[in-house]
C-alpha positions as CSV (number, residue, x, y, z in Angstrom):
1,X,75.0,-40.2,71.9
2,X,76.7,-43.2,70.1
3,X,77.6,-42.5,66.6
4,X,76.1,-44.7,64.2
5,X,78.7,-46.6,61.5
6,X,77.6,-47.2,58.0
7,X,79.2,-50.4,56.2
8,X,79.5,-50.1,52.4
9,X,77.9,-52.7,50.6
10,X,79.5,-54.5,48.0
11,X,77.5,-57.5,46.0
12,X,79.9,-58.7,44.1
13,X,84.1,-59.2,44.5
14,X,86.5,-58.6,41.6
15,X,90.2,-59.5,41.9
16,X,91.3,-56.2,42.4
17,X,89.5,-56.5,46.2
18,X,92.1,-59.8,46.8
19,X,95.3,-58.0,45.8
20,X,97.5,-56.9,48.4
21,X,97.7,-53.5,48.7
22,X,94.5,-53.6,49.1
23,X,93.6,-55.6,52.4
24,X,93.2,-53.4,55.0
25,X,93.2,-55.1,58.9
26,X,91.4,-53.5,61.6
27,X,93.5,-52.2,64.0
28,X,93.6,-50.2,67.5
29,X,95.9,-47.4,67.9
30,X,95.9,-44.5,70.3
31,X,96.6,-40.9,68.4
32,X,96.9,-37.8,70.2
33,X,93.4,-35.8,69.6
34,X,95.2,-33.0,68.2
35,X,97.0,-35.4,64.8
36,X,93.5,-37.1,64.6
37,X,91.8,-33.8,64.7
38,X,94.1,-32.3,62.2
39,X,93.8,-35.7,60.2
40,X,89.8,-35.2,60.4
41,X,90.0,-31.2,59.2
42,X,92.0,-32.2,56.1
43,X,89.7,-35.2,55.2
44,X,87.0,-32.6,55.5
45,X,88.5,-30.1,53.2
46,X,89.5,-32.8,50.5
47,X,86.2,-34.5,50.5
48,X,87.9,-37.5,51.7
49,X,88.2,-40.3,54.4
50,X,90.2,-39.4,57.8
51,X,91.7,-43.0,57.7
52,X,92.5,-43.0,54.0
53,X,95.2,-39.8,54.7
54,X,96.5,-41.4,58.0
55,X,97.3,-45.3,56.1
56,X,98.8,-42.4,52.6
57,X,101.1,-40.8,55.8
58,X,101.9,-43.9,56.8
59,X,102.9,-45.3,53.7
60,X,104.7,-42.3,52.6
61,X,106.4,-42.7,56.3
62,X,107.6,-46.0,55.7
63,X,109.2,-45.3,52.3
64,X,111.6,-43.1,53.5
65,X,114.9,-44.4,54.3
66,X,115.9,-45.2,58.0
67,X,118.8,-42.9,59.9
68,X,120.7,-45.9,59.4
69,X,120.2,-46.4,55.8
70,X,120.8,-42.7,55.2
71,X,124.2,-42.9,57.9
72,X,125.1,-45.8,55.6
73,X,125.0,-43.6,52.2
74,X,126.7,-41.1,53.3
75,X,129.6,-43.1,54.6
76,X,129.4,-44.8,51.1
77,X,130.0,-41.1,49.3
78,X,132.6,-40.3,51.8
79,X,134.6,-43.4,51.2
């Protein structure tokens, strides 16, 4: 049974819907069953989208500083 997708309708665009952080791109990625299941559990219990939580980890992920970055303070403190 194909699952059917419903499109939000919007009528009319504000500035907000041009600023950058909030363009989203359609993408394809392959996710073990297992994160997307998890990812679709804790949507479920929040009351909110499955995609929504995997672009907040993603973010959050991409915040961080790299090994490198963090190898680079530390040799900074250490003198």
């Amino acid at each position: 049974m194909k699952k059917k997708i419903n499109y939000a309708e919007k009528d009319v665009l504000s500035e907000k819907d041009f600023e950058r952080e909030n363009i989203k791109e359609r993408i394809t990625i392959w996710i073990d069953e297992s994160t997307l299941d998890a990812f679709r559990e804790r949507a479920k219990e929040e009351g909110s989208k499955y995609q929504a939580l995997i672009n907040q980890a993603l973010q959050e992920a991409i915040k961080k500083p790299s090994l490198l970055q963090r190898i680079e303070r530390l040799e900074k403190k250490i003198g």
